[in-house]
ZAFI-51283 format. One record per atom (N, C-alpha, C, CB): residue in one letter; x negated, y, z. Coordinates in pm, whole numbers, plus 50000, padded with zeros to 5 digits. Each point is the difference from the previous one (the first is absolute). Glycine has a CB too. Layout:
// ZAFI-51283
AXYZ;...
//
This chain:
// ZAFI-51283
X366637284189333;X500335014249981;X501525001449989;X497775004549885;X502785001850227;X501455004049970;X500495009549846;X499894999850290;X501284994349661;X500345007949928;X500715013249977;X499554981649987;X500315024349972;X500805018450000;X501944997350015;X497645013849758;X502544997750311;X501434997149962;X500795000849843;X499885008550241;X499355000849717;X500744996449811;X499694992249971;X500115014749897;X498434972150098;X500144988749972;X501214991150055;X497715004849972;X501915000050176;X501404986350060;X501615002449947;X498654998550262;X501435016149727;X501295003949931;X500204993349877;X499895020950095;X499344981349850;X499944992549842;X500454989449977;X498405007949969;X500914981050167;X500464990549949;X501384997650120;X497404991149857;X503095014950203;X501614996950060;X500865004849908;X499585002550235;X499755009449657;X501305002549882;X500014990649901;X499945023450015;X498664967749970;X500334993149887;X500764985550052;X497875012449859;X501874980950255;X500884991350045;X501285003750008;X498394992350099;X502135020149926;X501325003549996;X500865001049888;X499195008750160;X499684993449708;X500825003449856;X499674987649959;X499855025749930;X499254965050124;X500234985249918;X501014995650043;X498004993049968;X502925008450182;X500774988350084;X501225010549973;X498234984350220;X502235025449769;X501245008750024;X499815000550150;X501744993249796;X498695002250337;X500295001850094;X498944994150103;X502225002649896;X497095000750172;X498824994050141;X500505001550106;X498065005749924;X501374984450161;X500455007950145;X498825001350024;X502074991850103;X497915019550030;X498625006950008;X499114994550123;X501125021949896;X499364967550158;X499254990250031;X499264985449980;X501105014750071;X499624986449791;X499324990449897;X499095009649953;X501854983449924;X498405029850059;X498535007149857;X498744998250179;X501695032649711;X499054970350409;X498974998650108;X498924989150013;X501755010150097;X499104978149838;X498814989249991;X499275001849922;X500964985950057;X499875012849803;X499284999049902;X498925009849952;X501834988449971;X498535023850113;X498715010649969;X498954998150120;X501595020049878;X498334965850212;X499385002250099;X499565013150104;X499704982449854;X501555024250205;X500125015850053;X501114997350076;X499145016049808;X500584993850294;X501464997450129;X501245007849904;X498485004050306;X502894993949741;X500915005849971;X500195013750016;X500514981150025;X498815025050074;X500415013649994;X498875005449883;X501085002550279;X498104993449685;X499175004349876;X500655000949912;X498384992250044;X502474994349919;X500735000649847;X501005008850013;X499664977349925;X501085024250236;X501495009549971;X499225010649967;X502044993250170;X496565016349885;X499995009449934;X499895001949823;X499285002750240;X500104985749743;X499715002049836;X501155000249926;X498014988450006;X503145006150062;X501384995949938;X500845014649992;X500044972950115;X499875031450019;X500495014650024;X499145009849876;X500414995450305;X498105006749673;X499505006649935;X500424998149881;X498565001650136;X501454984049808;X500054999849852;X501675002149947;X497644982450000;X503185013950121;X501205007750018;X500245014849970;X500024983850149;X499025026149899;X499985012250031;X500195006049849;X498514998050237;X500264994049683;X499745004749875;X500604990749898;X497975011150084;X503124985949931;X500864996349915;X499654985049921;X500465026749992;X498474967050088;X499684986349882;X501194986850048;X496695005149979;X503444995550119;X501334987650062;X500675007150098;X498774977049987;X502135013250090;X501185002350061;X500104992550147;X500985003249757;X499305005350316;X499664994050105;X501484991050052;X497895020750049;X502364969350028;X500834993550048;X499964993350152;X500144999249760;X500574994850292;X500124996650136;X499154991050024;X502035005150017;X496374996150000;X498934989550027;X499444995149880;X501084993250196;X499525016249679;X499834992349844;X499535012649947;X502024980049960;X496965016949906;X499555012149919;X500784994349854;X497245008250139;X502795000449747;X500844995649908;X499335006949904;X502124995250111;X498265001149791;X499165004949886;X500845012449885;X498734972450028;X501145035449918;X501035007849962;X500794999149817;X498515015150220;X500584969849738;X499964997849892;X500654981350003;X497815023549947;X503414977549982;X500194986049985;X498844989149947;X502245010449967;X497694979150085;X498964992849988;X500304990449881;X499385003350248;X499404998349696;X500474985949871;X499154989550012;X500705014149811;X500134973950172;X499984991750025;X499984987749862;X500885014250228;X498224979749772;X499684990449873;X501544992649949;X497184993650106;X502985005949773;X501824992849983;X499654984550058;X501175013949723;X500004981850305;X499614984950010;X499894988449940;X500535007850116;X498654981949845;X499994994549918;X501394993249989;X497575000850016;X502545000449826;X501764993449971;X500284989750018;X500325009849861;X500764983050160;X500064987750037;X499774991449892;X501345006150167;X498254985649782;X500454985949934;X501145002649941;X499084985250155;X500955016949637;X501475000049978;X499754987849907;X501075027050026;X498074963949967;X499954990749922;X499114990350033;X500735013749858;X498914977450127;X499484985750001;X498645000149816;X503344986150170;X495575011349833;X499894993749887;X498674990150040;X501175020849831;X498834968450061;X499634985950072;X498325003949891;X503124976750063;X495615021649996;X498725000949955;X499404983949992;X499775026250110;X499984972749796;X499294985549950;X498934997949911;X501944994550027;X496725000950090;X498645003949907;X499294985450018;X499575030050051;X499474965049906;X499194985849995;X499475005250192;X498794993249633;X500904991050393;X498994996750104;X498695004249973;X501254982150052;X497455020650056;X498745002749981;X500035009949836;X499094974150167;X501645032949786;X499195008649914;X500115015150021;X500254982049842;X498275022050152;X499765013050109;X500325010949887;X497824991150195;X501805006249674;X500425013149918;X501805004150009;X497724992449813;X503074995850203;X500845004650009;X501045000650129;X499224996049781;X500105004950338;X500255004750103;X499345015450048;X500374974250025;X499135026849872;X499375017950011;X501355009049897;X496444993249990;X504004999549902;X501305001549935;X501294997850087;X498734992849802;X501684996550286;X500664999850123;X500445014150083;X498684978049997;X500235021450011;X499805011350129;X500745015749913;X497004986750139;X502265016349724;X500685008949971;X501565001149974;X497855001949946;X502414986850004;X501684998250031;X500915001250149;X499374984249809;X499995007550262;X500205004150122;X500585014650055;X498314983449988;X500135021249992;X500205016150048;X501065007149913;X497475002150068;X502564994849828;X501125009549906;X501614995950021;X498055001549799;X502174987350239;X501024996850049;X500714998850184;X499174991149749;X499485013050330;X500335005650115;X500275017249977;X498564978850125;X500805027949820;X500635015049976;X501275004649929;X497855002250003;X502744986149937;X501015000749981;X501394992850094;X498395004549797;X500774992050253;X501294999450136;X500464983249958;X501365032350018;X497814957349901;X500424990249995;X499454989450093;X500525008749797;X499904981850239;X499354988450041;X499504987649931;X501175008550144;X497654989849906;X498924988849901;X500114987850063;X498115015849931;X502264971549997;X499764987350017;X499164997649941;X501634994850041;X496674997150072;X499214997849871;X500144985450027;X498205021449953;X501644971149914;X499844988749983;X498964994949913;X502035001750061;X497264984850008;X498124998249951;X500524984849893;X497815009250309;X501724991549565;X500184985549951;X498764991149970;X502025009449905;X498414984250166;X498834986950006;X499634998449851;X501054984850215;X497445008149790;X499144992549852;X500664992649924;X498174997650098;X503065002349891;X500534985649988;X500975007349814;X500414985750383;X499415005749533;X500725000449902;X501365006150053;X498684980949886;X502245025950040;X501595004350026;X500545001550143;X500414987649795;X498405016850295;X500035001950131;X501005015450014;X497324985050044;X502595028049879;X500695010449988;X501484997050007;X498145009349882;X502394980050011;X501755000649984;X500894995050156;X499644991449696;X499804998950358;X500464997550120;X500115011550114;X499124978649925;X499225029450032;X500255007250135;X501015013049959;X497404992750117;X502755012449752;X500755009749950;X501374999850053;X498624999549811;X502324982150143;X500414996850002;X500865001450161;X498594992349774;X500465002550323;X500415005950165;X500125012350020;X498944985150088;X500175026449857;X499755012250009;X501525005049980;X497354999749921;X503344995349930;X500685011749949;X501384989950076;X498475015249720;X501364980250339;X501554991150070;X500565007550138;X499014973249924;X499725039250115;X500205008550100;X500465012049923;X498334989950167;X502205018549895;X500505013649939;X499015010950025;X502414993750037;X497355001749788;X498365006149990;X500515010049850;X497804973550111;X501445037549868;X500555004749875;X498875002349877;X501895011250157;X497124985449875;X498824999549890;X499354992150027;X499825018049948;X498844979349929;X499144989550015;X498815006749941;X501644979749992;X497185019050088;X499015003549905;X499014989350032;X500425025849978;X498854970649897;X499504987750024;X498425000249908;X502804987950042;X496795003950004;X498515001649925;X500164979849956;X497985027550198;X502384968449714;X499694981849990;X498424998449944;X502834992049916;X496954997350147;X498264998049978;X499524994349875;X499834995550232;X501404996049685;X499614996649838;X498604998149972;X501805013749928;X497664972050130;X498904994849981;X499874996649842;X500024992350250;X500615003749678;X500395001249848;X500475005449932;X499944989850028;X500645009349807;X501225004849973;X501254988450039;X498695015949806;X501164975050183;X500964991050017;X501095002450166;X497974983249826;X501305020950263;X500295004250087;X501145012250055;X497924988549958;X501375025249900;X500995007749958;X501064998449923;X498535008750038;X501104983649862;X501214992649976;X500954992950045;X498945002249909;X500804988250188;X500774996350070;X500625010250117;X498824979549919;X501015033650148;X500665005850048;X501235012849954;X497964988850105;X502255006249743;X501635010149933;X500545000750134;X500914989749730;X499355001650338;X501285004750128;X499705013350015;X500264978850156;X498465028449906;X500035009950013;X500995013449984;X498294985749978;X501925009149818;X500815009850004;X501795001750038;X497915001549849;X502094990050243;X501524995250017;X500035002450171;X500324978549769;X499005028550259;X500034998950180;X501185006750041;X497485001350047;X503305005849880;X501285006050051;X500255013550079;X500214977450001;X498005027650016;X499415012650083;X499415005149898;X499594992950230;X500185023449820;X498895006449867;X498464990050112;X501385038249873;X497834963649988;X499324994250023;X498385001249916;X502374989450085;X496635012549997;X498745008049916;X498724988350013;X500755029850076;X498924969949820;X498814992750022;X498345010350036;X501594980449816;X497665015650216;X498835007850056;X498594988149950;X501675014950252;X498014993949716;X498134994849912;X500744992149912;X497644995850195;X503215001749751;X500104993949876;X501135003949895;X498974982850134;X500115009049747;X500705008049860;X501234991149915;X497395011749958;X503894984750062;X500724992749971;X500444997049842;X500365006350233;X499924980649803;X500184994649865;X500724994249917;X498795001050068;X501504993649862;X501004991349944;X501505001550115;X497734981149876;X502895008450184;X501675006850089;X499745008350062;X501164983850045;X497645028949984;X499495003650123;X499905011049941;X498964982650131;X501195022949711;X499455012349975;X500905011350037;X498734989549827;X502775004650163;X500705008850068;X500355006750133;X500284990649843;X497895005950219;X500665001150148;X498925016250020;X500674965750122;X499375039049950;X499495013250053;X498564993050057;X502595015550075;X496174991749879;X498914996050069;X499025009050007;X500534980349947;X498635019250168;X498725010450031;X498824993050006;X501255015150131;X497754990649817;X498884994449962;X498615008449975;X501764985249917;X496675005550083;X499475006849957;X499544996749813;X499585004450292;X499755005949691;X499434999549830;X498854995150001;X500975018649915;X498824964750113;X499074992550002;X499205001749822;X501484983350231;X498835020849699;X499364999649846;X499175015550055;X502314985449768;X498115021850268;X499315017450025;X498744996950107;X502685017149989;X497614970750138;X499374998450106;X498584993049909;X502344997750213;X498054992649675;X498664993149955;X499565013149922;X500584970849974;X499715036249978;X499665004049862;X499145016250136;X502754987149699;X497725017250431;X498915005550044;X498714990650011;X501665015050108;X498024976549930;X499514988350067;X498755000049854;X502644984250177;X497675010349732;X499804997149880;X499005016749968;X502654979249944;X498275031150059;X500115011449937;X498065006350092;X503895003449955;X496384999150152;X498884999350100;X498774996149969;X501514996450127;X498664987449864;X498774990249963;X499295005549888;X501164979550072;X500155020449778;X498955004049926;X499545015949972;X500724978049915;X499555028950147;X499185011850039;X498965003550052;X501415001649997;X498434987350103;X498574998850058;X498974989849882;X501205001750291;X499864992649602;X499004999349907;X499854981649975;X498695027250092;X502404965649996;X500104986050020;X500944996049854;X499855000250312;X499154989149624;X501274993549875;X499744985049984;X500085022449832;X499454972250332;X500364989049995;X501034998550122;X497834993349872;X503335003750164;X500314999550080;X501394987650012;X498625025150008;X500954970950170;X500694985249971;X501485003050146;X496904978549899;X504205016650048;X501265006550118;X500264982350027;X501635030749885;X498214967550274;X500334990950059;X501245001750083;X497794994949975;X503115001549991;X501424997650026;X500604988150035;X500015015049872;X500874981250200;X500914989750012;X501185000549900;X499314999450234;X501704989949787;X501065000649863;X501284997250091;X498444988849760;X501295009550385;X501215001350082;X501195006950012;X498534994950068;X501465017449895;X500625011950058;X500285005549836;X498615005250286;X502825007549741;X499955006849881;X498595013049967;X502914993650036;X496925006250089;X499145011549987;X497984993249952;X502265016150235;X497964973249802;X498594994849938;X500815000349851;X498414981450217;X502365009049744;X500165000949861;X499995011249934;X500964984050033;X499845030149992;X500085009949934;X498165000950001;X502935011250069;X496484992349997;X498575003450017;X499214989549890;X500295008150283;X500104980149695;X499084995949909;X500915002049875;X498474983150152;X502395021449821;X500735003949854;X499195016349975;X503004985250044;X497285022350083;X499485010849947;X498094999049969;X502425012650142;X496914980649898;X498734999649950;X499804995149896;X499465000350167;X501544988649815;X499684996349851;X500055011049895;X500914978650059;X500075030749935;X500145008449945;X498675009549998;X502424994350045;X497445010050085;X499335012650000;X498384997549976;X501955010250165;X497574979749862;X498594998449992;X499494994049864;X500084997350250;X500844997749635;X500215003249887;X498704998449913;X501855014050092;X497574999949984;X499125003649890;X498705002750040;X501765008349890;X497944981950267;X498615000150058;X499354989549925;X500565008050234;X497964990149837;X499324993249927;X500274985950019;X498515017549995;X501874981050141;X500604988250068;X500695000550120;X498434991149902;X502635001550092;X500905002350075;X501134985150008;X499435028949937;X500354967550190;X500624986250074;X500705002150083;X498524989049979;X502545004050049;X501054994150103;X499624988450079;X501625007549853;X498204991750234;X500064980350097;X500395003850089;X498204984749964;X502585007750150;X500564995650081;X499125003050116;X501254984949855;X499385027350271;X499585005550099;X500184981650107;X500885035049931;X498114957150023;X499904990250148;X498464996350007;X502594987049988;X497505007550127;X498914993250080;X498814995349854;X502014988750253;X499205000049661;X499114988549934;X499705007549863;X501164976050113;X499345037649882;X499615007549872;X498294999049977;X502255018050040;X497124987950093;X498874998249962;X499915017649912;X499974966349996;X500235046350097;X500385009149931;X498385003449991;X502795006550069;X496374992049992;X498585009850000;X499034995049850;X499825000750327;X500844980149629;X499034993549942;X500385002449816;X499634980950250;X502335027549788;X500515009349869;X499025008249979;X502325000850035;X497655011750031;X499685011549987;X498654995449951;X501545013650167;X497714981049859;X498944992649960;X499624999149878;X500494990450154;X500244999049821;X500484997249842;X500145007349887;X500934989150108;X500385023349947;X500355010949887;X498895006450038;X502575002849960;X496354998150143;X499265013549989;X500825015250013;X498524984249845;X502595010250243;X500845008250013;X499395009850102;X501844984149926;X498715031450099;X499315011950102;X501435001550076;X497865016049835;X502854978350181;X501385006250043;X501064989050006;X499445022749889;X501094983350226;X501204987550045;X501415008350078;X497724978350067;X503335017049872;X501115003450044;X500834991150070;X499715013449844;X500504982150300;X500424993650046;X501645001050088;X497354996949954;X503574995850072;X501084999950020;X500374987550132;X500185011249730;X499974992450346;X499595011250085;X499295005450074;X501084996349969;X498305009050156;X499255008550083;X499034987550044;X501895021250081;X498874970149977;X499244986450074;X499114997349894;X501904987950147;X498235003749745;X499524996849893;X498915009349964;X502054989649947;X498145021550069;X498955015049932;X498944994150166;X502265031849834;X497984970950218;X499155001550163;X499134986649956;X502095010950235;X498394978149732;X499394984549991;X499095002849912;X501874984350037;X498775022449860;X498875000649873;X498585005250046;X501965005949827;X498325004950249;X498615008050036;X499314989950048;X500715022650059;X499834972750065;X499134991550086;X499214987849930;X501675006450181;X499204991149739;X499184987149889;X499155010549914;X502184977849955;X497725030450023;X499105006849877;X498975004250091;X501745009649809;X498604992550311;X498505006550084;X499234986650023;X501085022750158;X499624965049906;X499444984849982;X499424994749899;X501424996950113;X499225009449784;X499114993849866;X498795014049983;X502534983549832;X497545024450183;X498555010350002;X500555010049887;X497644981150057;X503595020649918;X500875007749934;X500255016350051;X500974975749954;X498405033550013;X500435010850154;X501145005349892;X497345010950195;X503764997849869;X501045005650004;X500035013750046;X500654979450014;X499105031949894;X501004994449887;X498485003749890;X503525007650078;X494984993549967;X499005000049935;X500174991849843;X498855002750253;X501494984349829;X499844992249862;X501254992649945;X497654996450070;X503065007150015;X501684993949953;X500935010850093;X499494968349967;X501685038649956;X500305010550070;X501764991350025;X497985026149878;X503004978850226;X501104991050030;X500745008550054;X499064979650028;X502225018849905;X501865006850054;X500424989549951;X500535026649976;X500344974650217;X501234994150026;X501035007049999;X499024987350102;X501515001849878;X501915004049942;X500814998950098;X500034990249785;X500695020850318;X500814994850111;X499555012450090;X500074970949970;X498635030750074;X500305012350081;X500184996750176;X501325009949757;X498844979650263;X500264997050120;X499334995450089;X501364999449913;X497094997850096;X499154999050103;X498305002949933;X502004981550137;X498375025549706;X498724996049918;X499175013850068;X501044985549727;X499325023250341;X498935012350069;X499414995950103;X501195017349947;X498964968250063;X499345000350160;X498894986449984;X502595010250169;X497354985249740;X498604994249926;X498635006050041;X501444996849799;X497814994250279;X498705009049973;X499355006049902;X499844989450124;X500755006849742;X500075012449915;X500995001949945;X498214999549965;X502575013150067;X501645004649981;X500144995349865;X500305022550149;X500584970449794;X500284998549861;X500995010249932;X499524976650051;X499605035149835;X500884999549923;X501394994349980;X498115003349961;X503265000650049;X500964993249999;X501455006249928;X498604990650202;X502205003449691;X501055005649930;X501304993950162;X498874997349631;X501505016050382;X501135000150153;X501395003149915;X498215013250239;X502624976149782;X501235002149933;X500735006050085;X499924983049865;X501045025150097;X500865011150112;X500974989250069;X500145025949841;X499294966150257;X500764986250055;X501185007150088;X497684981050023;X501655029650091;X500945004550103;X501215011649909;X497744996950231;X501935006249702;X500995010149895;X500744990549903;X498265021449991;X501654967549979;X501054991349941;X501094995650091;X498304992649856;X501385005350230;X501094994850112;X500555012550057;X498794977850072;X500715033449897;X500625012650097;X501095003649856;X497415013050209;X502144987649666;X500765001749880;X500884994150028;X498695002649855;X501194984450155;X501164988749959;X501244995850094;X498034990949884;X501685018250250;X500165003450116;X501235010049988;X497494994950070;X502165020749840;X500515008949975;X501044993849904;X498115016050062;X501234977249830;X501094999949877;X501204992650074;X498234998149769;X501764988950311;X500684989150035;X501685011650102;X496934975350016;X502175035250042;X500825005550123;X500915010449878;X497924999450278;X501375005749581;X500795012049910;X501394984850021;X497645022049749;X501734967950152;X500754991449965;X501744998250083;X497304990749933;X502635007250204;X500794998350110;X500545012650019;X498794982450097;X500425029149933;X500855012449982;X500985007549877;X498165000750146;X501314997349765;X500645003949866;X501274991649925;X497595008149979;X501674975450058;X500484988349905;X500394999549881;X500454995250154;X498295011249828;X499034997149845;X499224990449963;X499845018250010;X500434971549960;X499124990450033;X499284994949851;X501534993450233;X498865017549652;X499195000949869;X498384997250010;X501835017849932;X497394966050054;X498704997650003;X499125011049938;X500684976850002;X498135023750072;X499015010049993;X499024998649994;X500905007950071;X497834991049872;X498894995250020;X498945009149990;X500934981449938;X498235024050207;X499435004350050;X498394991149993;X502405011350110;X496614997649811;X498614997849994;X498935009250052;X500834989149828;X498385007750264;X499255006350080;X498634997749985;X501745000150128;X497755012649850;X498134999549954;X498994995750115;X500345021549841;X498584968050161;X499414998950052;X498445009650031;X501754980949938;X498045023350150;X498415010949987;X498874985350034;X500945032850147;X497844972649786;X498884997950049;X498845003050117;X500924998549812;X498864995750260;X499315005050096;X498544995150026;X502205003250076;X497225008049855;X498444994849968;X499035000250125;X500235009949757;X499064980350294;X498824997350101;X498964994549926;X501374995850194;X498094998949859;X498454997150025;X499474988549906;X500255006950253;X501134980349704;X499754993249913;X499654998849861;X500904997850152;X498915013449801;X500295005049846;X498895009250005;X502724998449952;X496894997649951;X498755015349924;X500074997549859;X497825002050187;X501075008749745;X499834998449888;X499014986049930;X500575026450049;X499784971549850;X498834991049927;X498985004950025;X500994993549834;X497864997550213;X498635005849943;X499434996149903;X499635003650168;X499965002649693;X499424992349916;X498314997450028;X502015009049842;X497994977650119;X498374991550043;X499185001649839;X501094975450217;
//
């Protein structure tokens, strides 16, 4: 079905006020129509004042705007996060983006498994004319954090991301989440549905497993029972829960939560019928054949924070430490119900 001429007009005025200037044997192609079709539409819409006619060209009668251009690069800052860890390459990414809208350029740099693998690569990083650092170190211990004071001597402003600094380190600017708020939803949840045995399987690798088993110690306090062991293989987590007669499990992280199910449906355990389960992390626990319940730390908004603060830092040169804490939400599925009493 051919179209009307005020349709076809329509759209030669709107190609004309998107481009400023056409020639009218380009709108000929592009409106699939011979040329003397469009000169009349050009002449008409001419007539009535919507554009301007020109020598083989239609014009538009309104300056055209045009998107600004992205700014150039007025700075350098060097990004440094662990190998293989996915929570904080979802934190990455938000730094990233917050420091491309500001017109900076990102060096990312990946640090290998390896003990004091960060200072070397820092070390190359900041020998280029680079003007910040934002860094995430993987601190499999405390000893680890301890051993990295250099930090606060890098000679750049400089922000740490997912972690909470310490001893030579407290003076440094850092963004983070509120891993004590993240257990205490987690915790808070469970026993609402009425759970007061409950057992949190964690690792002791990371700062963020540790904070997580400091804050349960605290918060679960005053259940009927309530355990810590070690998120591995040889834990033997299904033959715990067992034991305490526990209804509830808080696990750290997503992988670990997913394993658990599959061993509790193997052992004749259903989920969350007879044992209900949130994971801590947020990062692949919805896609479980049964979505887990999961405490999601604001991973991509720490790095976009720490992102912002690092660029005030360089613009202002204020470089007065700051420490930025960020609430984790809960995101309730399918793993979690209420107690049933038997």
């Amino acid at each position: 079905m051919r179209e009307s001429s005020d349709v076809r007009r329509q759209r030669v005025l709107a190609v004309v006020e998107s481009r400023g200037t056409v020639k009218v044997s380009d709108l000929a192609g592009e409106l699939d129509v011979s040329i003397v079709t469009i000169r009349r539409d050009v002449e008409e819409l001419a007539r009535l004042g919507k554009l301007r006619r020109g020598h083989g060209v239609a014009r538009s009668l309104a300056p055209v705007t045009r998107p600004a251009p992205r700014p150039a690069p007025n700075g350098t800052v060097a990004l440094v996060v662990p190998e293989r860890h996915t929570y904080l390459y979802e934190t990455m990414n938000g730094a990233r983006g917050a420091l491309e809208e500001a017109g900076m350029r990102v060096v990312l740099h990946i640090a290998p498994q390896v003990e004091g693998a960060e200072r070397p690569i820092v070390e190359r990083a900041l020998s280029e004319p680079v003007q910040g650092l934002l860094i995430a170190p993987r601190w499999r211990g405390p000893d680890e954090e301890a051993a990295d004071g250099w930090l606060a001597e890098t000679g750049v402003p400089t922000v740490l991301m997912e972690r909470r600094p310490g001893g030579r380190l407290r003076a440094m600017s850092s963004v983070c989440s509120d891993h004590w708020y993240g257990m205490h939803l987690a915790v808070r949840h469970l026993t609402d549905l009425g759970h007061r045995r409950i057992v949190l399987a964690a690792r002791d690798d990371s700062p963020t497993a540790r904070a997580l088993r400091s804050a349960f110690a605290e918060i679960s306090a005053g259940l009927d029972d309530a355990i810590t062991v070690r998120s591995s293989p040889e834990t033997g987590l299904v033959s715990v829960l067992r034991a305490h007669r526990a209804t509830a499990a808080v696990l750290h992280g997503d992988v670990d939560a997913l394993m658990l199910v599959q061993q509790l449906t193997e052992a004749g355990i259903s989920v969350p019928g007879r044992c209900s389960v949130v994971a801590y992390d947020d990062v692949v626990a919805a896609l479980g054949s049964i979505p887990l319940t999961a405490v999601a730390p604001p991973k991509t908004e720490v790095g976009r924070v720490a992102a912002e603060l690092l660029v005030r830092q360089l613009r202002t040169g204020d470089t007065t430490p700051q420490r930025v804490e960020l609430l984790p939400e809960l995101k309730i599925r399918a793993s979690t119900e209420r107690l049933s009493v038997s």
